[in-house]
N, C-alpha and C positions, 0 to 999 in steps of 0.2 A: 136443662141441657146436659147435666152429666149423661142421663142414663143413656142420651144418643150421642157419647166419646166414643164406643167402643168400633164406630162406624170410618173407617178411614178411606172411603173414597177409592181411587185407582193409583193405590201406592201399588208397587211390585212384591212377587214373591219374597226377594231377598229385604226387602227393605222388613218387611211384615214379621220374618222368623227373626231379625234382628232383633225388633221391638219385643219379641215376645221373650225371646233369649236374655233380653236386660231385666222384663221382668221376673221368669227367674222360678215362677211356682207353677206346679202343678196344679193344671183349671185356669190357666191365663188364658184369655180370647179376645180377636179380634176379628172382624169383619169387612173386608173388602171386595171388590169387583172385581169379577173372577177375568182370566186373562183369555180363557176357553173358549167362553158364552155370553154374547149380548144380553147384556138386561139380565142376568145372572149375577151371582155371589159370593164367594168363598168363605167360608167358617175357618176360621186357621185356631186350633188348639194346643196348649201347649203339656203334655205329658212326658215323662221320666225322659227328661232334656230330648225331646224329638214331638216336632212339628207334626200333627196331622191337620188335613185336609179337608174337608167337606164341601160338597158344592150346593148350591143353594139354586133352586132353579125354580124359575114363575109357569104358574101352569095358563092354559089360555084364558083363566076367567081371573089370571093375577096373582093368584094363590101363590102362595111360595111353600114350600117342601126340600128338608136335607135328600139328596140324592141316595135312593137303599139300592141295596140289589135287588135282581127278576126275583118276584113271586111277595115282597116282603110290603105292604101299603106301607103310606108314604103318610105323615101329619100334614097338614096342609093349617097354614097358616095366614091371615090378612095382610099382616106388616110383617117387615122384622122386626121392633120390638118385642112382640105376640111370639115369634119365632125361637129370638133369646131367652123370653122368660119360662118357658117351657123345659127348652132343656137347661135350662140352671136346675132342673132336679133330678135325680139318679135314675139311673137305670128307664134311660130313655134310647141307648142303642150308640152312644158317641161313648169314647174310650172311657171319658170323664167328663161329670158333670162341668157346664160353665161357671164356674166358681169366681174367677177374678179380670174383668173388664180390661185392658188395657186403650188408654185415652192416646188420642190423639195427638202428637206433638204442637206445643202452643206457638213457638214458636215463628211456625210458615204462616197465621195467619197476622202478625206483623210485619215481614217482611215484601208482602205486595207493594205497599208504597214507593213512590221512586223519589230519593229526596232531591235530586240533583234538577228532578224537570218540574218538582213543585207539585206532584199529583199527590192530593189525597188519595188514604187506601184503606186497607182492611177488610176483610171481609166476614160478614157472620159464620158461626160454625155451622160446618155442613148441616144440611137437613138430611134426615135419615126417610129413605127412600121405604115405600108404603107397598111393596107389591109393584105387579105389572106395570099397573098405572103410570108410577112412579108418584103417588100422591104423597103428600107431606105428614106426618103425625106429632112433630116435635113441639109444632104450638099448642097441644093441647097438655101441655103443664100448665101449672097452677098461676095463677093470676101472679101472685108476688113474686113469681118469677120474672114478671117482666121491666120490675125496676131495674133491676143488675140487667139486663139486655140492655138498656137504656143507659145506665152509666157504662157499660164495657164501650159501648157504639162512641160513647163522649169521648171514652178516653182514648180512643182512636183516632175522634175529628182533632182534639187538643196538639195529638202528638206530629198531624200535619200542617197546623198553624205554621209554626216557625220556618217551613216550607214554602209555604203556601203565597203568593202574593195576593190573592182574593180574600182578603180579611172581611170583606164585608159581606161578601157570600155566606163565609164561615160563621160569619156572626149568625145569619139568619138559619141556619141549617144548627149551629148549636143550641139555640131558643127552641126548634124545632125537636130536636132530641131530648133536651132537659123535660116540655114541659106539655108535647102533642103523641108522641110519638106511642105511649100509652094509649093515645085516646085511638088511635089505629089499630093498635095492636087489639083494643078489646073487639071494634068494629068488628076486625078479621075476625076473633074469635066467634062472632054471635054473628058471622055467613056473608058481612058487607066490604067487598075488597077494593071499595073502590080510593080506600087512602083519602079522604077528601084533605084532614090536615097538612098534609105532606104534599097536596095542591096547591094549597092556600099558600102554605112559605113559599115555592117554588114561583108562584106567581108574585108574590111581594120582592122576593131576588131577582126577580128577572126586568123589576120596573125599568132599569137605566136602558137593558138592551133592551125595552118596549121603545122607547124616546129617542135611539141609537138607531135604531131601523126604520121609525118614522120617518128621519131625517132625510136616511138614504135613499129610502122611496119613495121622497116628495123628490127628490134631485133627477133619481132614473127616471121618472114618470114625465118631469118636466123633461128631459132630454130625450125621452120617444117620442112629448109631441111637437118637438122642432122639428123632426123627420117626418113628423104623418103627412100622407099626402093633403095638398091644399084642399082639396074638394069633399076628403072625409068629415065625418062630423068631429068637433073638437070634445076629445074625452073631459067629464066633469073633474074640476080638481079634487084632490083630496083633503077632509078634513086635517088642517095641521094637532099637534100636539096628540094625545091621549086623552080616548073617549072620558067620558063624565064616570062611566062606570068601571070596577075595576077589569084590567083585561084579564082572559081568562088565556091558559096554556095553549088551546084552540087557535083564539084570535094569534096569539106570537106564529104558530106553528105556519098560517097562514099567509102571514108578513113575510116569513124566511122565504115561502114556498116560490113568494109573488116575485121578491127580487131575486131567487133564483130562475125565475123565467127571466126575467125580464134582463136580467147579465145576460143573457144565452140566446135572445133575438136579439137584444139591440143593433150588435155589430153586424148581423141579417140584415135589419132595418136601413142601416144607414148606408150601407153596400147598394140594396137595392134604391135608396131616395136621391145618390149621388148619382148611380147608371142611368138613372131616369132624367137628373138634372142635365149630364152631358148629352145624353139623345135629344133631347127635345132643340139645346145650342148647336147641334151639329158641329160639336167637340171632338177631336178625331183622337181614338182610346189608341195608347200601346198596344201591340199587338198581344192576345193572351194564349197563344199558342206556346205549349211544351216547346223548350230546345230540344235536340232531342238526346237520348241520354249518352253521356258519353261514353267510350268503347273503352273495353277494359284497359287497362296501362300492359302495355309489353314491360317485361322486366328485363331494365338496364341489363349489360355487361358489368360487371362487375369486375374489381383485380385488385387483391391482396399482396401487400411487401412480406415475404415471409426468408426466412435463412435458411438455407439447407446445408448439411454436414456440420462444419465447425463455422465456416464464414462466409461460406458464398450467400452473396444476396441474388434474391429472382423476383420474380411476379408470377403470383398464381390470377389466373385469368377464368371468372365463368359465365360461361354463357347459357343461361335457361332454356333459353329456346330454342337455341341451337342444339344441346345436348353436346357440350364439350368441357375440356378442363387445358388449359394450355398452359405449360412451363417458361418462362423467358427468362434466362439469363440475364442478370444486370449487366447492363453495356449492348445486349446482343437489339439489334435491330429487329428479329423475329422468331417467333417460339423457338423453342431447341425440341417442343416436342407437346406434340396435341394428343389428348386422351378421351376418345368418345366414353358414355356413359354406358353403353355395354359394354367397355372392358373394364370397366370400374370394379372390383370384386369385395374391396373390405374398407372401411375405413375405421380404424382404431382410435382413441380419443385416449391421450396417456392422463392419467388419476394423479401421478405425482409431479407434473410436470404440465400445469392446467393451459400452457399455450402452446401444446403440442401435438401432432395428430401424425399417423403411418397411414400413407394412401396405398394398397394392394391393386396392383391392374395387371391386364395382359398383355405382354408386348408382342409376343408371339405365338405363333400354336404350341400347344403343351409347355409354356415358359411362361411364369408371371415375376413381377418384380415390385419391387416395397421402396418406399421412400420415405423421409421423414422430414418435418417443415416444421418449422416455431414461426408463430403468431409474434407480431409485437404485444399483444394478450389474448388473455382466455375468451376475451368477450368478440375478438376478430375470428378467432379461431369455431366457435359458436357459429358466428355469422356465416363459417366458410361451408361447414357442415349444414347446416340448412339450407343453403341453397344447392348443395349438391342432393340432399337427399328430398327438395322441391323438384331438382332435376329427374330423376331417378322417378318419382311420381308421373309428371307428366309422362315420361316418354316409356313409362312401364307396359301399354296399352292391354291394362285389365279394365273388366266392363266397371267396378267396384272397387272403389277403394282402399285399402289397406292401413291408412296413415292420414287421419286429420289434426287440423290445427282448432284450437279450442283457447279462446279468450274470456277469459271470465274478469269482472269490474265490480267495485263497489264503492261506494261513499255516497259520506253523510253531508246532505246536501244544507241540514243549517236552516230549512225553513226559505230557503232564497232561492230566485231562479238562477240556472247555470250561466256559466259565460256563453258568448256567442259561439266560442270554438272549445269543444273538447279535444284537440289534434294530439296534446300530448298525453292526454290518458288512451285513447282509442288506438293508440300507435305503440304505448310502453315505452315512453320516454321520461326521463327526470333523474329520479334517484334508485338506487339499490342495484341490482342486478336488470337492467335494463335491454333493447332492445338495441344493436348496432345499426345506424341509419344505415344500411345495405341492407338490412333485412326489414325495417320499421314497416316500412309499407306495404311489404307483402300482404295480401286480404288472407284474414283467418276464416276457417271455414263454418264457423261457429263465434256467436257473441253472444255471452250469458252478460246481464248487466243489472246488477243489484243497488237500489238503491234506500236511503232511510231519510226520512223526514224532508220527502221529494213532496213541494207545494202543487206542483205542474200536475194537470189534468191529464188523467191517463194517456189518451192519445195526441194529446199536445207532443205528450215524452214520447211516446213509441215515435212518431212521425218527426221529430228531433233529432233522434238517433239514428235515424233509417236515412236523413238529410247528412247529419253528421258522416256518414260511412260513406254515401255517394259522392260526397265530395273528396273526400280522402282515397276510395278504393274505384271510386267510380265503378261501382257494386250496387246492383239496386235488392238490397236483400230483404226476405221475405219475414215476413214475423209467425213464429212457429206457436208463440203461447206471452202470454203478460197476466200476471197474477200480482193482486193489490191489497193489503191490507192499511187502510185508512191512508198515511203517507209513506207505509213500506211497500215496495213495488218489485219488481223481478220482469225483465223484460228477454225471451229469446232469439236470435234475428238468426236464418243461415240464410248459405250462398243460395239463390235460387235453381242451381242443378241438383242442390241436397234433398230441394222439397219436395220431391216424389219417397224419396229413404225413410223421412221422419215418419215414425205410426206411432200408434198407444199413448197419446198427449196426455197427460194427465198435469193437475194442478191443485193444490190444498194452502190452509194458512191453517194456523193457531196462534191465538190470542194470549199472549201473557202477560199483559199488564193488570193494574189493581182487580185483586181477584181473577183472574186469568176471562177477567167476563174485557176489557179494553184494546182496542188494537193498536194504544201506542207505541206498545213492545208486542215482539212475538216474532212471526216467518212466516215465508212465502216460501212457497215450492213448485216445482215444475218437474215432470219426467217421461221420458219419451225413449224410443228403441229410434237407432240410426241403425239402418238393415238389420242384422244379428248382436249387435250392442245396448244394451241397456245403459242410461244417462240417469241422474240424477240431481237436481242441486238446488240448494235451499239458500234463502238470504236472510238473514235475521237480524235483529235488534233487542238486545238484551237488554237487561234492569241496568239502569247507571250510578257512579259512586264508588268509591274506592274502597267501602267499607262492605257492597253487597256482593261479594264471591260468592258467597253462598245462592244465594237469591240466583246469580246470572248461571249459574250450576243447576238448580231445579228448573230456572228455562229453559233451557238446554234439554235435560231430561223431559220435560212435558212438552216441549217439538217432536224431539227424538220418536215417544211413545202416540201421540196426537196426529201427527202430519199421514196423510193419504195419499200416499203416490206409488206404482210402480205396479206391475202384477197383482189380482187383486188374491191369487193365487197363494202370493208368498208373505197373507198380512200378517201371520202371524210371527212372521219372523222381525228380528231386528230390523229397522229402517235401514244401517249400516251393511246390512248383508242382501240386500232387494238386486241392489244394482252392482253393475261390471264397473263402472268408476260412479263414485257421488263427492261432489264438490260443494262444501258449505262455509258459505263466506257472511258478511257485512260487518253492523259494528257489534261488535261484541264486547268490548266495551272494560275488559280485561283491564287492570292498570297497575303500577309499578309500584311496589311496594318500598319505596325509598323516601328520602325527606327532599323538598323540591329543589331547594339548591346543591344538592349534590347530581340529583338526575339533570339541573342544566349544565352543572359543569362536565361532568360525562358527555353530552351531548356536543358541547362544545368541541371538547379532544375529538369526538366520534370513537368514543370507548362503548361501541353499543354490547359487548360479551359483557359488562361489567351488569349493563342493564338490563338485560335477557336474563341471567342469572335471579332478579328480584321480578320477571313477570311473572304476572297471577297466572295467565294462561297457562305459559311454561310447566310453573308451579302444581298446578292441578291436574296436569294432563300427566303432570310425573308420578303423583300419587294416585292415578287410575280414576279422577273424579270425572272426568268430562276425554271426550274424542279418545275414543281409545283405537289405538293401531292408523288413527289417521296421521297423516305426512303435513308435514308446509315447508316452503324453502323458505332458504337464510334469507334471516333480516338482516340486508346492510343498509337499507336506509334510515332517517331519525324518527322519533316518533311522529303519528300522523294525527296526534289531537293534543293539547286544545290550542289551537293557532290564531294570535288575531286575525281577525276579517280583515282581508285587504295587503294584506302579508304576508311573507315565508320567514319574517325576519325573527320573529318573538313570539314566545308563548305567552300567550293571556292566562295562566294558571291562576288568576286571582278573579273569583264571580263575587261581586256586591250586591248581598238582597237586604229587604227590610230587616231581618234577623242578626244579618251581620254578615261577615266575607267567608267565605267556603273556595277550599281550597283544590283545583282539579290539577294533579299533578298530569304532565304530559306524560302520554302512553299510546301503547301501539295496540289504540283502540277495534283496529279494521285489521281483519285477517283473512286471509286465503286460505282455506286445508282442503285435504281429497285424502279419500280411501276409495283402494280399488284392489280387486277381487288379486289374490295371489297366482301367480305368473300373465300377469298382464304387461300389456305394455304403454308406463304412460310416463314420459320428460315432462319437467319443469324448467322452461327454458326463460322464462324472464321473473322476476317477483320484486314489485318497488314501489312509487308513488311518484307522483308529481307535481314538480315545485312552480309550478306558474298561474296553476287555477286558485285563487285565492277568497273567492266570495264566501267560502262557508268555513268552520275553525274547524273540519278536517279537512285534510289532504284525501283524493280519490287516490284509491289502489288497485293496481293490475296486474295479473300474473295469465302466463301463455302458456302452453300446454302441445306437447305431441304425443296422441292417443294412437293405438293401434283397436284397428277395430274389422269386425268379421260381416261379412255379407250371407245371406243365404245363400246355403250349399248344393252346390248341383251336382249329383252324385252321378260319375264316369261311369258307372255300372248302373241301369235302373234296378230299382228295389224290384222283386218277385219277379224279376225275367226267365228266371232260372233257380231251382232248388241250390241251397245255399247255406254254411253255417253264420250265423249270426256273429256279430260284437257282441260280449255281454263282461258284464262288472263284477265282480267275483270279492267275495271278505271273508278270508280267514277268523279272524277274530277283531273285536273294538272292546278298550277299557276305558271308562268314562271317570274325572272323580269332578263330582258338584259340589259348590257350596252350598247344603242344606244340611238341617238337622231334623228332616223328614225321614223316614224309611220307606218309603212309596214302592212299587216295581216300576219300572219303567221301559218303553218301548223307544224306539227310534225312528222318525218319519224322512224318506230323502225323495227330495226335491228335485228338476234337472229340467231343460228346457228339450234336454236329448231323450227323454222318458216321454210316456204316453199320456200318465198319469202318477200322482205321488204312489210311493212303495211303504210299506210298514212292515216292522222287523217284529219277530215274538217278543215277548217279556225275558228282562234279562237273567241268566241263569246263573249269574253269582252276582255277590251282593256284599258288601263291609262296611260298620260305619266304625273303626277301631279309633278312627282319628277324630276328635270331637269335633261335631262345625261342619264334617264333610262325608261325602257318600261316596264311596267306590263301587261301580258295575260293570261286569263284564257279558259280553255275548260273544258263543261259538259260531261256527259257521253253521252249524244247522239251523240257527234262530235266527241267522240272518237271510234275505234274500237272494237272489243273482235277478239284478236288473241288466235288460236287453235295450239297450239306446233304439231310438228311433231308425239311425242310419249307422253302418257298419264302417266307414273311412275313415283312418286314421287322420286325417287333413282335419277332417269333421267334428272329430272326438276330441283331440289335441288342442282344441279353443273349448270345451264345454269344462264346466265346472259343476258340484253336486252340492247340494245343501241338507243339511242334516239337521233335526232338532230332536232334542232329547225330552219327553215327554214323561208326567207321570200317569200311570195309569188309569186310576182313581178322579184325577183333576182334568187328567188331559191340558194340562198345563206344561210350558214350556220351562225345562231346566237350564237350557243353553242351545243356544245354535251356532252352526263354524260354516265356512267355504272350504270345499278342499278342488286344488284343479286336476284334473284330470290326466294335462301332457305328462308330467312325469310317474305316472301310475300304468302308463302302458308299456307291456311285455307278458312274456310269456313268465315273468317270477314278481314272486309278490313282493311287491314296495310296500316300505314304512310310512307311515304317514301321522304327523303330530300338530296339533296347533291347539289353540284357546278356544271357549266356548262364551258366547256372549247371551243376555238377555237385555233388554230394555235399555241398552247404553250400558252396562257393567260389566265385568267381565265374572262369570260364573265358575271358571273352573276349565277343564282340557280335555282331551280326547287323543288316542293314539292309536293304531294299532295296522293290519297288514291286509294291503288290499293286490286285486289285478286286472287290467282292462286285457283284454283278451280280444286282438283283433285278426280277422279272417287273413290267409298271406297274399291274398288277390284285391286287397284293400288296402295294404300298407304304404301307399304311395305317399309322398308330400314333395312339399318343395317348401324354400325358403322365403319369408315374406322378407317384405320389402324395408321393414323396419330392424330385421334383422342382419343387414350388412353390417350396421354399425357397434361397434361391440367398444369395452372399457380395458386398458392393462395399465400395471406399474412399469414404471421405468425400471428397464432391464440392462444394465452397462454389456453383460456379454454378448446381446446380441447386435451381430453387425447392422449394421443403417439397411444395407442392401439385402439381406438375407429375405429369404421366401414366404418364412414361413410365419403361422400365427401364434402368438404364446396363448395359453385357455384363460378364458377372463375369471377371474374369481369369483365366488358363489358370493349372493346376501341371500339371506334367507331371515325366514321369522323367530323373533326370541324365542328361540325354545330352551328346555332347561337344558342345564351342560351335560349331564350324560348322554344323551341323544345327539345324534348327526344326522342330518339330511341325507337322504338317500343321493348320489355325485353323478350316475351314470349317466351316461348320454343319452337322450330320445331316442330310442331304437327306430330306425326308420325304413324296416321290413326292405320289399324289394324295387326299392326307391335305387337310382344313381348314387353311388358316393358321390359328396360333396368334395370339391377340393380342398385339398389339405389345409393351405392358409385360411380360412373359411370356418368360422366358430362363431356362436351364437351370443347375440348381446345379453346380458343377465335382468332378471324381473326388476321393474324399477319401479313397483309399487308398494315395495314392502320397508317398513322402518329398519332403520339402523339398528346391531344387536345392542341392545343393554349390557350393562357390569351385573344387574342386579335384577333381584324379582320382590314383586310387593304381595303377591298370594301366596299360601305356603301351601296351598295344591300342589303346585311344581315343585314340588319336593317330597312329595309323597310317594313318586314312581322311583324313588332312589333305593339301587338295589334288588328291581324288583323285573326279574328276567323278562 
């Protein structure tokens, strides 16, 4: 097995130059799966501290060949083995000889196992892939090699014993390894695969559930023929006990198969033997006609106690369907004064003063006027605001929406069925940041619903939850996609007006349990376009145990890189950069790095800052290991695992197995995150759990969402009616710096939904590696292109976004890719533009430089969406309560380094109407809060540097 260490599988660029960089000498090489090309390879060499590249590419008869240039033959080789030992000697055309193997980290293949749920694990080391075929070559080492296979395998079963509650399995599977497992291994060698010993144990383990299934299917068999009809012939019984002879894997496989029909007609059977018994009595049935469904709920009036000025009380009054807002003085018998929803113009949400909001409207022509209310809380205040901006929706009368509601769910269901009623999950009610009963029941227009170690048969649950919702929303919604692995599940429901919007469905898992081959851990996912919006969102179940961060980090990563969803367009990019918002939740399993009776007594006070502070999640997502630039709202609620069954009262933090007591401190195992494309628009308007469903030992969690989203554009001018200059995208220059310690050239690929097709830049024309570890490149504008959008309208443009990945040459391999959006990059002068460049889940390094969208002046039209009324300010003392006008809400923007500032100006909005004055734009609410600090020291290499 050594001489196939040098072989690492589908680790990443960066992981690879790391590993080669530790070792350290000139002739270090490794071997991975090229990120470019299926069924390809990457040579990775290490020479005078800089990474070169080689790709390894199978020909169509399997052959494999280092990649030369035109005109130069190529070696052509069987395996990789054949491939490396060739060039380990000189002057074969690679910078330097392959001199020194770098092995594989030993590590990962221990930490498959999950101790917490009793699975054994481990997995053999890779087999080194043989050519096209992908045929195997590693077994054909030497016979004494395969004792040490034989004990490594043992001391892998050994180390899941004390795990494990099948001791008696394990007994048999250890006998099997000690003293058969050879006598397979030579089989294989000498052409016979069919394992016969490794039958034989499998069949001696399996003797109880031979006699366990007997049982069960002498009981079913008797209980179909109570229902068979009288007149059929009576089926033969079955032999009891276990045949004379031993059963074989076959015969079980057959038993499973039999009482899996036989669960799955009975309840057929006895439906039809009962309808038959009351027809024949002239038994007069219930009637089995549909009620029919009922009509959607009109939404109550509503009226809020709020204060205005210094003391007066009133009632804010609103009516949805009406389309009003009425004012009533406390004492006054009737409004002082009603506001329809077309005069409504701004409504401010003050940031320091969270139960506070300025309502902007029209009192009369050319006069608007402002007022200000305090909530008895932040959370009235919320509630006051979504129903006006519910109002504002309906009665907007666009064909398309602008503003949907998006609930996403998850929990770990415990292996038990659900309660009867999910009301307070499906509503966002309980704990943390919650939904105000005024708003609870409004129907969201979207339900994502993630669940983990869900027992219920797939459509059992869809058709549960579709029951669940009708009773609640009196909503009969439609199911857009449900993806399952084993009892991880992801189910999507929308409104049935939406189902004409959803396209492009798409749905993946990957498996990351023991050896990434089990689907007790792993994700689901689902991704779909609502008109001009890309969706995406994954549900997962990571490794569990307080001790494996690591392990649920490398799940993470092998979703992140695994999962197939979204354009098939954009696979080469980040998962994280596919989609306009992706939402990835379940249990993840994260847990609190404290001693458990101090995290009860914290719990107790509800000191949850103290305990945020010691999460793993927290913890890792600080030091750039996992979700990078994704969001989650504040945890105020307690943690949501490990709860006794039947309870909200106590943590069962103490599991008793045969081994001894294991200790699961409570943590806030289940989470919500989202990342979404910058200057989007997406609220987090509730995130909590709830405290009444008690059957499983977590808590379900819900968080609600208000997305702004785009429909296809119907452009006020048709395209080629008329000769016309075009939109087009213009770049001064771009400076790139990578973490690599390759010297490659590289080009730049951009992406855009508003393009025809992808654009590619020349090779870049300066190039630095001064700083060790990192690459700096720059392109002029003659090396770049000018891309022409599809459609020329600023409305149009102003929602697209570009994607960019930086390629090496030579590899064709990706260095990083970013989003940049496009609204604040049009004018007639070129904006700045700077952010992070990601690969595989890491963050690789950054990008900056000076770009311009250049739109026609017969095109610059827009108008204001609908999610834009609502904008954020501080509490300002100098401005009067009654004044007119709007103060500008303050920029968030993405961490960039401190020399740099965001480009401030306003959207230029050609020869569009001014907007009025009080009238200012809500800020992007997709992007993380700025940092104090940075963990790459790329971002500090632009310092000083014009």
């Amino acid at each position: 097995m050594a001489a196939a260490s040098w072989y690492h599988r589908d680790i990443s660029r960066v992981v690879a130059e790391e590993l080669l960089a530790k070792a350290g000498r000139d002739g270090c090489f490794l071997v991975r799966d090229s990120e470019s090309v299926s069924g390809a390879y990457a040579l990775c060499l290490l020479f005078q501290r800089h990474v070169h590249t080689y790709r390894i590419l199978p020909d169509d008869e399997g052959l494999l060949s280092v990649q030369t240039i035109q005109g130069i033959q190529a070696k052509c080789f069987r395996t990789l083995p054949d491939l490396v030992s060739a060039y380990q000697q000189p002057n074969n055309g690679l910078v330097t000889p392959l001199l020194y193997p770098v092995h594989r980290p030993r590590q990962a293949a221990n930490e498959d196992s999950d101790g917490e749920d009793g699975r054994g694990g481990g997995h053999v080391a890779s087999a080194i892939p043989a050519g096209g075929a992908g045929a195997g070559t590693w077994l054909s080492a030497p016979i004494a090699g395969w004792t040490h296979v034989s004990q490594q395998l043992h001391q892998r079963l050994q180390e899941q014993v004390h795990s494990s509650p099948a001791s008696d399995f394990m007994g048999f599977m250890a006998e099997y390894l000690n003293h058969h497992l050879q006598l397979d291994l030579e089989a294989l060698h000498h052409g016979h695969p069919q394992l016969r010993h490794l039958s034989t144990a499998l069949v001696t383990a399996c003797q109880a559930l031979h006699r366990q299934i007997d049982f069960t299917l002498a009981g079913l068999e008797t209980l179909a023929r109570v229902f068979d009809p009288p007149a059929s012939p009576r089926s033969p019984a079955r032999e009891q006990g276990l045949p004379t002879s031993d059963p074989d894997l076959e015969l079980l496989l057959n038993k499973i198969s039999t009482v899996n029909h036989l669960l799955s007609s009975l309840e057929k059977k006895v439906l039809k033997s009962l309808q038959e018994t009351v027809s024949r009595h002239n038994l007069a049935l219930p009637s089995m006609a549909l009620a029919p469904p009922p009509a959607a709920k009109p939404l109550a009036v509503q009226s809020f106690e709020v204060k205005m000025g210094k003391s007066q009380r009133a009632a804010l009054t609103v009516d949805v369907e009406l389309g009003t807002v009425a004012i009533t003085k406390r004492g006054s018998g009737s409004p002082e004064e009603t506001i329809p929803q077309d005069k409504i113009l701004q409504l401010i949400k003050y940031q320091s003063v969270q139960s506070k909001v300025r309502l902007v409207y029209d009192r009369e022509p050319q006069k608007s006027l402002s007022r200000d209310f305090v909530f008895p809380s932040a959370r009235k205040r919320e509630a006051f605001c979504q129903l006006l901006q519910l109002m504002k929706n309906q009665h907007s009368n666009l064909d398309e929406p602008e503003l949907i509601s998006v609930y996403v769910g998850t929990w770990n269901m415990g292996s038990t069925p659900p309660p009867r009623s999910l009301a307070s999950w499906l509503t966002s009610r309980g704990l943390g940041r919650t939904q105000d009963e005024t708003t609870a029941c409004i129907p969201h227009d979207i339900y994502v619903i993630g669940t983990q170690e869900n027992s219920l048969g797939d459509r059992e649950w869809v058709e549960f939850l579709r029951a669940s919702l009708k009773t609640l929303m009196a909503i009969d919604y439609r199911v857009v996609a449900l993806q399952c692995l084993w009892s991880i599940k992801i189910v999507v429901l929308v409104k049935p007006e939406h189902e004409r919007r959803i396209s492009h469905v798409h749905t993946s898992s990957v498996k990351t349990g023991i050896a990434n081959t089990l689907g007790n851990k792993g994700a689901v996912g689902v991704s779909f376009l609502f008109n001009g919006t890309s969706f995406g969102f994954v549900n997962c179940h990571l490794a569990s145990g307080s001790e494996k961060t690591h392990r649920r980090n490398q799940n993470y990563s092998d979703i992140l890189h695994s999962l197939v969803l979204g354009d098939k367009r954009l696979g080469a990019f980040d998962l994280t950069l596919r989609f306009t918002h992706l939402f990835w939740f379940g249990d993840l399993n994260y847990r609190l790095d404290m001693d458990v009776q101090d995290i009860l007594a914290h719990i107790t006070k509800k000191e949850f800052e103290a305990l945020l502070a010691v999460d793993q999640l927290n913890l890792e997502r600080e030091k750039n290991k996992v979700f990078l630039r994704f969001s989650e709202g504040d945890i105020s609620f307690p943690p949501t695992y490990r709860y006794e069954r039947g309870s909200r009262d106590s943590y069962m933090w103490q599991k008793f197995k045969p081994t001894g007591m294991r200790i699961n401190v409570p943590s806030w195992c289940d989470r919500i995150l989202w990342k979404s494309h910058p200057e989007t628009h997406v609220v987090c308007n509730s995130y909590g759990c709830t405290n009444d469903i008690v059957t499983s030992d977590h808590s379900p969690v819900f968080a609600t969402f208000e997305v702004g989203v785009t429909s296809q554009f119907v452009p006020k001018k048709a395209p080629g009616s008329s000769p016309e200059p075009l939109a087009c995208i213009e770049w001064e220059s771009i400076e790139v710096i990578v973490k690599t310690t390759s010297r490659s050239k590289c080009y730049i690929e951009f992406h855009s939904y508003c393009l025809e097709e992808a654009q590619r830049s020349g090779e870049n024309t300066f190039q630095s590696c001064d700083i060790p570890g990192f690459l700096k490149l720059g392109w002029s504008a003659k090396h770049l292109p000018v891309l022409n959008p599809i459609l020329s309208d600023l409305e149009y443009l102003g929602d697209q976004h570009l994607l960019l990945s930086i390629k090496g040459v030579e590899s064709c391999e990706s260095y990083g890719e970013c989003c940049i959006a496009m609204r604040s990059m049009i004018g007639s002068m070129a904006q700045q533009f700077e952010t992070f460049l990601f690969h595989r889940g890491e963050e690789t390094g950054s990008i900056r430089g000076w770009m311009k969208v250049r739109v026609p002046k017969d095109r610059c039209s827009t108008r204001e969406k609908l999610y834009e009324w609502i904008s954020f300010e501080e509490e300002d003392a100098e401005l009067a309560a009654d004044a007119p006008t709007c103060p500008k809400p303050p920029l968030q923007h993405l961490r960039y380094p401190s020399w740099y500032q965001p480009h401030c100006e306003p959207w230029p909005c050609g020869d569009a109407e001014p907007a009025p004055a009080m009238l200012c734009r809500s800020r992007p609410r997709s992007l993380p809060e700025p940092a104090t600090g940075y963990t790459n020291p790329a971002y500090f290499i632009f310092e000083g540097v014009p």
